[in-house]
N, C-alpha and C positions, 0 to 999 in steps of 0.2 A: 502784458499782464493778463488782458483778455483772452487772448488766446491759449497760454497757459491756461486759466482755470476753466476753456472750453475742453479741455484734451482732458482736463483731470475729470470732468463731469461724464467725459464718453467712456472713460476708461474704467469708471464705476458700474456706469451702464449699461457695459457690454453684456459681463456675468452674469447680471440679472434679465437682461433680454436674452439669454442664451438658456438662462435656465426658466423662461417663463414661454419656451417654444417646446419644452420637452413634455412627454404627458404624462398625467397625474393617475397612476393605476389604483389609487386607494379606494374609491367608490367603485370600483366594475370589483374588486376583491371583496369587497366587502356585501355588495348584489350577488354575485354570482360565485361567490368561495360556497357555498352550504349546499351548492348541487352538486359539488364533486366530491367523490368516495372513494374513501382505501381501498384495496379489494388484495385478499391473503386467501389462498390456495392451498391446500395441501393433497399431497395422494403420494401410494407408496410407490418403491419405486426397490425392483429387484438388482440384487447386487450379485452377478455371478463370479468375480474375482473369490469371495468366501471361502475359505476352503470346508468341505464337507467330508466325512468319515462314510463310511459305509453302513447302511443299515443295518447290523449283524444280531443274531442271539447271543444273551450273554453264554453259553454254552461254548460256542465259534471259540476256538483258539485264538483269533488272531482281534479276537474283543478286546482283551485285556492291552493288547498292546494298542491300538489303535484312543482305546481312552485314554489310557497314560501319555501317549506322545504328538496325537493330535484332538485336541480338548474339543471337544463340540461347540460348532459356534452356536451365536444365538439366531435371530431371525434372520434368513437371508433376504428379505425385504426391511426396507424402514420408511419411516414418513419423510419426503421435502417437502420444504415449503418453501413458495416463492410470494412475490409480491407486486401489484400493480396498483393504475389508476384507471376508474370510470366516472361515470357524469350520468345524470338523473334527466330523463328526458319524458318522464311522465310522472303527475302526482301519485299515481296509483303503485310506481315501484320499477317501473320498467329504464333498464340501465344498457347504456351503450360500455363498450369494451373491447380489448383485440380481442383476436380468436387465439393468439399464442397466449394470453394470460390464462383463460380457464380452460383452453381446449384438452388438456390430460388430469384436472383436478377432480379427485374424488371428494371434495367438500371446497364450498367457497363462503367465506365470513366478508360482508360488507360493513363498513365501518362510516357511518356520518361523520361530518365535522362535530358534532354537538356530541358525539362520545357513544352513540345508540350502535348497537353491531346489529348484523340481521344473518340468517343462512340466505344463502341465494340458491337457486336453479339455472341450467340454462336453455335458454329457450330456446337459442342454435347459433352455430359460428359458422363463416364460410372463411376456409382460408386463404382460398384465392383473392380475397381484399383484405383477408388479416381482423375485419370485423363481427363481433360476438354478441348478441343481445341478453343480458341474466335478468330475473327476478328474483327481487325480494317482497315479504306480505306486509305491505305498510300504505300508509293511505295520508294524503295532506304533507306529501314531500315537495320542495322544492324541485324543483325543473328549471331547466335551462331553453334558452330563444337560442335559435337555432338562424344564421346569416347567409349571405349568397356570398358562395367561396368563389363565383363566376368577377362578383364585383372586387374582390380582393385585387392591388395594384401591388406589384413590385416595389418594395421599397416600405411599405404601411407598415406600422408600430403592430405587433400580435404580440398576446401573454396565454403560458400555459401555467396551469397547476396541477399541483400532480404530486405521488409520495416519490421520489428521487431515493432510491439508497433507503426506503423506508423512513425518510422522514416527509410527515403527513400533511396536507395543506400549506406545500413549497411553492413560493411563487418568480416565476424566470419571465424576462419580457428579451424581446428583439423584433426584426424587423422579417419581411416577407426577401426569401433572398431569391428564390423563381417562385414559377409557377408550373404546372404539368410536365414535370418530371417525371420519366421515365424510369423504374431500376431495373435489373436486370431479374428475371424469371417472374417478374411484376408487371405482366402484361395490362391488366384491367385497373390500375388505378390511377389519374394523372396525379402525382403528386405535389401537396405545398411546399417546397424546400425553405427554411426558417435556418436566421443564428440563434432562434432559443435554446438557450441551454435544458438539454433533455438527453436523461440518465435513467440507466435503468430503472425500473419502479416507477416511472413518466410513461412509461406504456399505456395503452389506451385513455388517457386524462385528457381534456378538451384545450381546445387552441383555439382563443379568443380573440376579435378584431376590440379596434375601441370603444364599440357601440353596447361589450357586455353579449354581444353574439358569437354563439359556437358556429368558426367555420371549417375546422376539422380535428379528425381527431391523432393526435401523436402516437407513432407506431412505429419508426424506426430511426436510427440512428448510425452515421457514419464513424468510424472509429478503428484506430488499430490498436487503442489501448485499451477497451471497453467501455472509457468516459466521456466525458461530451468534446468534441474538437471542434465545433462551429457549424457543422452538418448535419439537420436533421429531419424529418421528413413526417407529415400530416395526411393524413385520408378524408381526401375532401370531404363537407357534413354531408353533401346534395348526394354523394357517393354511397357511404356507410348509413345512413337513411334510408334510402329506397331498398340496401339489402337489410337492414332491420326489419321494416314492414315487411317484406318476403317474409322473414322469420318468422315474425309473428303469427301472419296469418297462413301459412304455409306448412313452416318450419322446418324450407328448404330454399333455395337458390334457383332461379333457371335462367340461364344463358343461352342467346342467340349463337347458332356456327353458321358456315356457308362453307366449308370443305376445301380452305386453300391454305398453302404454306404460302407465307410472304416473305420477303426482306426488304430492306431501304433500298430507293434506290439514291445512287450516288450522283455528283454531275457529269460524269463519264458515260454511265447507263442511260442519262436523261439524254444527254448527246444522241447517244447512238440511238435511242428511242424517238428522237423528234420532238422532244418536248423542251420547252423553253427554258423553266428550271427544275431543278431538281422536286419534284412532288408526287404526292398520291404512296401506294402500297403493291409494290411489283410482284406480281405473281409468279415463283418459279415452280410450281406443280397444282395441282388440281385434284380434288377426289374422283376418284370414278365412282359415277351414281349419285356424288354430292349433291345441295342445292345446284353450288356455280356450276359444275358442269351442266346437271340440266339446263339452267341459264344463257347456254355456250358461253362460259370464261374458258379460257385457252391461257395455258403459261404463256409469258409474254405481255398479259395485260397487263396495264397502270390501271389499278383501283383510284378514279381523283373524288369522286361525290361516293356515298351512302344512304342512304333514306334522309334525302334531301343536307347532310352534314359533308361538308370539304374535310377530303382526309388530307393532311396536311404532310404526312411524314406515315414511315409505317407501323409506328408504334399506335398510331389513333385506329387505326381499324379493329383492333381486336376489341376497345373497349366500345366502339362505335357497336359493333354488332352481335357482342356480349350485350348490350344492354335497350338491345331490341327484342319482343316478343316471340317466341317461339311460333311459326305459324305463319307470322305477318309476312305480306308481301310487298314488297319495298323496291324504288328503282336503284340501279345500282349502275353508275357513270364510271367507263373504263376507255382506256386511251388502248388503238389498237391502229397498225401501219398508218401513225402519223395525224389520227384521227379519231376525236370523243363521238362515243357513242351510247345509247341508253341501253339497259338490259333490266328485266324482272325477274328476281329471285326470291323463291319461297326458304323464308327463316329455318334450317331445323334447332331444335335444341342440344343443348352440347352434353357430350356423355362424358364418364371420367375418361382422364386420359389413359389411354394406349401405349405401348413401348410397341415398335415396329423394327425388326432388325431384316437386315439381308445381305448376303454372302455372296460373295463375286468367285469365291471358289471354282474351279471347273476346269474342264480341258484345256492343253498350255493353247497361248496363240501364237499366231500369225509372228514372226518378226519383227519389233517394230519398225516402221519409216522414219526416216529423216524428216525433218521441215525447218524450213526456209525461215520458223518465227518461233524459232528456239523451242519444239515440241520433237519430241520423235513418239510417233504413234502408231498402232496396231491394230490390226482388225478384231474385235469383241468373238468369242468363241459362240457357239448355238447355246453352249450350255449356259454362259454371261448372258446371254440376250436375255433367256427363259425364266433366271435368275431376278435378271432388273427388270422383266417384263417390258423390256424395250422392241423394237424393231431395227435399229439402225444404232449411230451411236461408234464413238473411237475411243479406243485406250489410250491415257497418256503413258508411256512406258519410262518415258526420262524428260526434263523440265528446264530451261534456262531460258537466256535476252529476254525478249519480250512476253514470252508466255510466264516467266519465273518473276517481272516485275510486276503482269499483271495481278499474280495472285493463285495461278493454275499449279497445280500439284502433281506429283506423281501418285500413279493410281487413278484419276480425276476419268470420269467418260466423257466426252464431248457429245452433245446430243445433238445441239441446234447452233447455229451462228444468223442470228437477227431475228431467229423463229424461221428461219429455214432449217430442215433436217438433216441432217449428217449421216449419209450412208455407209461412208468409205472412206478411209486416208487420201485414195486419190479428188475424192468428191469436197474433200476438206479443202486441200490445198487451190484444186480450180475455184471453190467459193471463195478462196481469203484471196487468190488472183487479183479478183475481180475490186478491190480496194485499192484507192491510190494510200500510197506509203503517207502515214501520220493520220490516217482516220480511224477510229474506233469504232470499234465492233463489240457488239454483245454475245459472251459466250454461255449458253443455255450446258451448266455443267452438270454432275451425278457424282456427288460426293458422299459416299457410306449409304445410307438410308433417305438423305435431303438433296434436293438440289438448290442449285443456287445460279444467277448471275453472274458473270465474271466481264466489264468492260476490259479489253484487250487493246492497244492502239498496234496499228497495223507498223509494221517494220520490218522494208524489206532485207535489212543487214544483218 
């Protein structure tokens, strides 16, 4: 009998220690709901499908017919309007926000929880991190505490608010599902990955820890349907703050560059590089005249340290040295034949970007060769060289076994193997000789306009 009414007193128990471990968002909503704002857009927006009649005099023959059978439309412009969320991060009126919410609107209306609209301005977006800073003229607003998104742990309870679908002061809770997220043409921002639920109109709105602190803000969303699937993705505050202050007082951006194209490297490239595991930001080109070149970086380097930060993967350099001063002079730690070494490189500042094309067009070549590791390759024409501004350098002409697992393409130029130079078909083959069967090798490739990496494992069959 006692034990029976022990099991009935656990069994009661449970649910309420289950739900007295869960937290209680109604105080952080109730603090911190009145600093987040609507924010509705509008600007016109030209519609060339319209169909249009011809200017003509009524006099014109062919007036009369042209009114009777194609009516004249009316405006070939009209108003959209879209919708988002911001957050009040100064009493004075100063509001955070994406840069996709206002960046094409010809008028922006902010909307308090408490019913007040306001016009806004904006004081400047960058959208290479997607954040926008607006003003409105009001004084004695709420504000928001602003958190270390550094201290955020995987797994931590976060709530956003936000108008979702236009309905206003929505509130979503979930947990932190990573941390420094990478997407893709998202170089500069590490991102908070969240299962909060966030829909459109949850764009720029604040994403809060337990403490009622903003640690970033909600800006994109995973989805093949348009609606929330579990996926969604925050700009850290410590991020979208520092380019706010830029804005401010600026009312522009500036970005560190150093003049290299990077890519990851793999464990196959770390292999053949000598490095233990896979780390740092592998350099397959270099500017001529950039910082790194002045610096001597040589393709082939492993980027592992930056002004004093571990690049960890390649994705951290670009935001590492975007978010260093223009100017400064910083030590810059790169792995080179087997071995870390220090190098000083002067910051410049980064311009818009570039489109660079180049055409391999030119006189036919050489026949291709056979090889032995599933390549058949060709001697590069004078006019190809002049082209890629190479010196040396082989055409892959046709592609299989091992060069077709490793990655290697038709068309592909082979420049270097390990950061030795490739003069020749025949100069290729006595370098890849020189490997016993089953080691990996790094091929320094010229693919269209970039080059890239390519670890190849040696195979004599």
């Amino acid at each position: 009998m006692l034990k029976r009414l022990v099991l009935v007193l656990l069994l009661i128990a449970a649910p309420a220690a289950a739900a007295a471990q869960l937290p209680d968002f109604t105080e952080l909503v109730e603090k911190q709901g009145p600093a987040v704002v609507n924010i509705s857009t509008s600007q016109s927006v030209r519609n060339p499908l319209l169909p249009q009649a011809p200017n003509l005099q009524e006099d014109d023959p062919f007036y009369e017919f042209f009114r009777r059978f194609i009516p004249q439309p009316g405006p070939r412009e009209f108003q959209s309007q879209s919708l988002g969320s911001g957050f009040i991060i100064s009493q004075d009126g100063y509001i955070l926000t994406n840069a996709h919410v206002v960046e094409t609107a010809e008028e922006i209306t902010v909307k308090l929880s408490d019913k007040r609209e306001f016009k806004a301005k904006v004081i400047g977006a960058d959208r290479r991190t997607d954040v926008a800073l607006i003003k409105i003229e009001a004084t004695g607003l709420p504000a928001v505490r602003f958190g270390d998104p550094g201290k955020l742990r995987v797994g931590e309870w976060v709530l956003a608010i936000g108008s979702p679908f236009g309905f206003e002061n929505t509130v979503t809770a979930g947990i932190v599902s990573a941390k420094g997220r990478s997407l893709p043409q998202e170089n500069y921002v590490p991102f908070i990955q969240t299962d909060v639920a966030v829909n459109p109109g949850n764009s720029g709105g604040p994403l809060f820890n337990l403490r009622g602190e903003v640690v970033g803000v909600n800006s994109q969303i995973y989805s093949k349907s348009g609606g929330f699937m579990g996926l969604s993705f925050a700009i850290p505050i410590d991020v979208a703050n520092d380019i706010a202050q830029q804005l401010r007082t600026t009312g522009k951006v500036t970005r560190g560059r150093i003049g290299v194209v990077i890519q990851p490297l793999t464990k196959e490239l770390a292999d053949g590089f000598g490095l233990a595991r896979p780390q740092g930001a592998l350099v397959n080109s270099v500017e001529k005249g950039g910082p790194a070149d002045k610096a001597g970086v040589e393709p082939g380097d492993v980027i592992l340290r930056f002004d004093g930060k571990a690049v960890a993967s390649s994705e951290d350099l670009p935001r590492i040295v975007g978010a260093t001063r223009p100017g400064a002079k910083v030590t810059m730690q790169v792995w080179r034949n087997k071995d870390a070494r220090d190098m000083q490189v002067i910051v410049a500042e980064m311009q818009d970007d570039r489109a660079t094309r180049q055409s391999r067009r030119g006189g036919k070549p050489p026949a291709a060769v056979p090889s032995q590791y599933g390549l058949a390759l060709s001697e590069l024409t004078d006019t190809q060289r002049k082209e890629l501004k190479v010196s040396g350098g082989v055409l892959v002409e046709n592609v299989q076994g091992a060069g077709q697992r490793a990655g290697v393409r038709r068309g592909d130029v082979i420049l270097a193997i390990n950061n030795q130079d490739v003069k020749s078909v025949e100069q290729f083959n006595q370098m890849m000789g020189q490997f016993d069967k089953g080691s990996i090798v790094a091929l320094l490739v010229r693919r269209g306009a970039n080059s890239l990496y390519i670890p190849m494992r040696v195979d004599a069959g």
